[in-house]
VOBA-1610 file (N, C-alpha, C; in pm, whole numbers, padded with zeros to 5 digits, always signed):
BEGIN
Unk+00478+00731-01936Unk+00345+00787-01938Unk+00264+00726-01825Unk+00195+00830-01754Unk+00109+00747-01646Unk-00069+00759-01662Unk-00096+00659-01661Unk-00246+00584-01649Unk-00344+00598-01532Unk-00417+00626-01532Unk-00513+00719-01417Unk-00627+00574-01415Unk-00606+00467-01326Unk-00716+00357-01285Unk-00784+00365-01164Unk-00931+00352-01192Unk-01008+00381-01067Unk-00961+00228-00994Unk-00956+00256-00863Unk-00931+00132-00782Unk-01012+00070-00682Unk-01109+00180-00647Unk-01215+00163-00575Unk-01304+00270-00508Unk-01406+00237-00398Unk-01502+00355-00371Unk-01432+00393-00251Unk-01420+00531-00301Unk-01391+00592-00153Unk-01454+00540+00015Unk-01526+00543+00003Unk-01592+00453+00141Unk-01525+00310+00164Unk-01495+00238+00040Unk-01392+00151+00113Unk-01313+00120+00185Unk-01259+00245+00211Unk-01116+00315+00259Unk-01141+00366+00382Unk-01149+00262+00527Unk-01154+00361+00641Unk-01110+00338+00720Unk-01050+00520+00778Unk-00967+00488+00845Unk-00883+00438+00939Unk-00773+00367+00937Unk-00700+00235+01013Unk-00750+00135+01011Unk-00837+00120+00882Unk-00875+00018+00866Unk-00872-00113+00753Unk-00904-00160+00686Unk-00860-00270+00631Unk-00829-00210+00512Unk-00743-00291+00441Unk-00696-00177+00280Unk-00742-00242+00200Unk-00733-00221+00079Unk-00847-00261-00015Unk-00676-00304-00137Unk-00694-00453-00173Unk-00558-00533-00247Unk-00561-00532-00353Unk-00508-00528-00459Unk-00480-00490-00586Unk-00353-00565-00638Unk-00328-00589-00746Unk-00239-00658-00798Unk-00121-00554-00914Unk-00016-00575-00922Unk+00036-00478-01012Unk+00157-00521-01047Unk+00243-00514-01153Unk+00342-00554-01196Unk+00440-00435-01192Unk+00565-00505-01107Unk+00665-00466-01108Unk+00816-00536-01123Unk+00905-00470-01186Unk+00978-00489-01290Unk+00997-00659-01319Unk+00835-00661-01413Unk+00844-00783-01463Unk+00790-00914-01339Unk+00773-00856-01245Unk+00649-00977-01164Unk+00564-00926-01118Unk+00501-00989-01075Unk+00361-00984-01059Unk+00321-00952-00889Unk+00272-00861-00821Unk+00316-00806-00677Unk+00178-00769-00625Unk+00158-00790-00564Unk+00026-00732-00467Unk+00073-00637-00410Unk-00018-00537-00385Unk-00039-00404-00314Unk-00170-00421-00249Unk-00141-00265-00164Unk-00309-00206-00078Unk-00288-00079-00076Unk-00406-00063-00029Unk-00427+00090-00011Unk-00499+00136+00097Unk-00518+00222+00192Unk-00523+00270+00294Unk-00533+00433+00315Unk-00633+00419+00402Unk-00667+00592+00437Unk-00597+00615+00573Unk-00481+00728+00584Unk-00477+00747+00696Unk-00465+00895+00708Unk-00496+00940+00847Unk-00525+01063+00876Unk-00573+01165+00784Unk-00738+01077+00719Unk-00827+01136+00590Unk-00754+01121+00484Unk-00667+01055+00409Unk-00600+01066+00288Unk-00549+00965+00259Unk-00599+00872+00140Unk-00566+00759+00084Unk-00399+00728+00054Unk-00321+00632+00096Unk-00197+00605+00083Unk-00198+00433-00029Unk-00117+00458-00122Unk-00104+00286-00126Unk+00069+00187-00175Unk+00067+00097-00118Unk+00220+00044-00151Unk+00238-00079-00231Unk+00351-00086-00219Unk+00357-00284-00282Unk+00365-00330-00140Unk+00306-00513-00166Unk+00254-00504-00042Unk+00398-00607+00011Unk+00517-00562-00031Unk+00661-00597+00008Unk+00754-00572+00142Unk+00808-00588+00234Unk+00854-00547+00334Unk+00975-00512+00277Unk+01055-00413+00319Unk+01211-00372+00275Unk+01293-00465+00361Unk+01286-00543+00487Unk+01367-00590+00541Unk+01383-00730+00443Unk+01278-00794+00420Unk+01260-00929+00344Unk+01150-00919+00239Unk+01160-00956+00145Unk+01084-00929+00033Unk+00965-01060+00055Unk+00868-01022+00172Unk+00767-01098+00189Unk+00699-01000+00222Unk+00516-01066+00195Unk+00431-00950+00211Unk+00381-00920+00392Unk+00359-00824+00378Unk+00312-00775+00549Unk+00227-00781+00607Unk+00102-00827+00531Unk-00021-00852+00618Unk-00050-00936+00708Unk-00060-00935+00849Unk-00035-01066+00930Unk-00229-01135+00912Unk-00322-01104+00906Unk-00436-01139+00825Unk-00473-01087+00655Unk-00550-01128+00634Unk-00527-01049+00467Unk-00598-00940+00512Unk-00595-00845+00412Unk-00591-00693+00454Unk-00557-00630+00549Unk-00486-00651+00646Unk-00480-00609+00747Unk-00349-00566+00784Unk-00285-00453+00831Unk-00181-00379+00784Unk-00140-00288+00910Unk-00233-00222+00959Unk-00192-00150+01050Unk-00204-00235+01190Unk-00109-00178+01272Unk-00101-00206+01416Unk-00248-00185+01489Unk-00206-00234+01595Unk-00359-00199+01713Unk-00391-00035+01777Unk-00287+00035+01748Unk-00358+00201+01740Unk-00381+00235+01634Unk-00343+00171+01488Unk-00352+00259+01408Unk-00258+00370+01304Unk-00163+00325+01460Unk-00101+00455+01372Unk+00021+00442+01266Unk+00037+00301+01263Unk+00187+00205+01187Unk+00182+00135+01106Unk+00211+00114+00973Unk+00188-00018+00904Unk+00309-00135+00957Unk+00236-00231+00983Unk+00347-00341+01046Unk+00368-00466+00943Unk+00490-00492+00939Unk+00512-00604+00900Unk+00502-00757+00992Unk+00423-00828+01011Unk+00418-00958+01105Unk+00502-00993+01099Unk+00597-01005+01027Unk+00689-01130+01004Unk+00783-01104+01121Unk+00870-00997+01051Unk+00962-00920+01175Unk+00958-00790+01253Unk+00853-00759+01244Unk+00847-00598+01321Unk+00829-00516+01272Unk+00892-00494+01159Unk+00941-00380+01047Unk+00798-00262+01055Unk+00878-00159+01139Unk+00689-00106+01156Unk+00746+00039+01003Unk+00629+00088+00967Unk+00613+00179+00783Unk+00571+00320+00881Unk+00563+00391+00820Unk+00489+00534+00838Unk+00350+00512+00713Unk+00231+00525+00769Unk+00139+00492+00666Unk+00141+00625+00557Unk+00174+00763+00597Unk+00158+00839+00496Unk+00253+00799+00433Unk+00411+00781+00432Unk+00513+00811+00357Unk+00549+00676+00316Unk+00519+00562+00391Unk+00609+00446+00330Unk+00753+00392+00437Unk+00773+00507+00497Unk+00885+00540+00537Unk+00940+00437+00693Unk+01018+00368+00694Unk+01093+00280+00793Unk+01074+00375+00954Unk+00979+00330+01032Unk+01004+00428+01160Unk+01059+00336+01254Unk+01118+00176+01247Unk+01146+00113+01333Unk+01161-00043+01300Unk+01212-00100+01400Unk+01276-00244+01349Unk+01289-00268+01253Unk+01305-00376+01167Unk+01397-00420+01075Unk+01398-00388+00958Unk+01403-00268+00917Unk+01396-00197+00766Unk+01525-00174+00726Unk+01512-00178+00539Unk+01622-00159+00476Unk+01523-00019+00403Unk+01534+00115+00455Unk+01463+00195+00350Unk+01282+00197+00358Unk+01224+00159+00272Unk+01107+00220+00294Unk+00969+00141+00169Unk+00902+00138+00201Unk+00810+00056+00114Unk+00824+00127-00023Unk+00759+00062-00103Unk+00738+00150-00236Unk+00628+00179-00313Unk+00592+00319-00267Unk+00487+00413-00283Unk+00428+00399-00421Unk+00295+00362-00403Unk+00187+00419-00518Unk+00119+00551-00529Unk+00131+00609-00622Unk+00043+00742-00639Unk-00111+00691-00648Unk-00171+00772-00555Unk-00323+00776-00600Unk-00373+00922-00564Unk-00529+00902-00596Unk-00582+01037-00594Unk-00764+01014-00611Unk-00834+01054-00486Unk-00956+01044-00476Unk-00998+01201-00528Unk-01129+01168-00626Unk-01177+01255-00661Unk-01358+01168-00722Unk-01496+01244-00654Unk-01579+01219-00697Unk-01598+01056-00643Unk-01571+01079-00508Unk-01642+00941-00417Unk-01517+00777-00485Unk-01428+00862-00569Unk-01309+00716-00649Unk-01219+00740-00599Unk-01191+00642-00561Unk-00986+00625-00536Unk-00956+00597-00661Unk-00829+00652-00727Unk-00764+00605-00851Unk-00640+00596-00798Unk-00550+00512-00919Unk-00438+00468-00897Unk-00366+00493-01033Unk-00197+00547-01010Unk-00184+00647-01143Unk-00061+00525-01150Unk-00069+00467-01255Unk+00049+00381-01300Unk+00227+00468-01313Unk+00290+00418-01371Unk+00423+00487-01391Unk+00463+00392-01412Unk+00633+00412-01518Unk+00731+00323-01610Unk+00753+00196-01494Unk+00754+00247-01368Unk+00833+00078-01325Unk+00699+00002-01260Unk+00560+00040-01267Unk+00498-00027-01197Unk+00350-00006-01261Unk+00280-00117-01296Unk+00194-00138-01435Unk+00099-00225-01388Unk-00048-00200-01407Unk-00168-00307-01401Unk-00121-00393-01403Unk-00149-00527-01379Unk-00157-00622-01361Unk-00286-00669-01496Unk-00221-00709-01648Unk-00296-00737-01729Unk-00367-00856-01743Unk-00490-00910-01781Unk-00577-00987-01796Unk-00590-01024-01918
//
């Protein structure tokens, strides 16, 4: 069953610009994510690299390359496709792993699912 959580204000979200971090549990730990507007349309991931299971922000929030147009991993290169998640270069095994969201009424929401769950308090 999936859970419809507001995550933040749409205006947060701009574009190529800093993503807005969130916490969420997956299978059984505890994982940071972000989220990101690109080309007008909110994207968000775990904030995991497929090459090495370390996170990608080479400052905090900070995710995309210097055009914009890539999510990069600092560590090793590993550059993402910001809409899809998807490995466009250096050191990927596959592809980040995609959060559903959905802006409606100035909110970003974030729709849970079986393998990936709030982060409870």
């Amino acid at each position: 069953m999936s859970e419809c959580i507001p995550l933040c204000n749409a205006a947060d979200l701009v574009e190529g610009g800093r993503a807005v971090p969130f916490d969420v549990v997956l299978g059984g730990q505890t994982c940071r994510a972000f989220a990101v507007r690109y080309e007008g349309q909110v994207h968000a991931y775990v904030n995991r690299c497929s090459h090495v299971a370390m996170e990608l922000d080479f400052q905090p929030d900070r995710f995309f390359d210097d055009s914009g147009r890539w999510l990069l991993c600092a560590t090793h290169g590993a550059v993402y496709k910001p809409d899809t998640g998807e490995c466009a270069g250096g050191p990927c095994r596959g592809g980040l792993v995609k959060i559903a969201l959905s802006e409606r009424d100035g909110v970003v929401h974030w729709h849970t699912a079986w393998n990936l769950q709030p982060l409870a308090f």
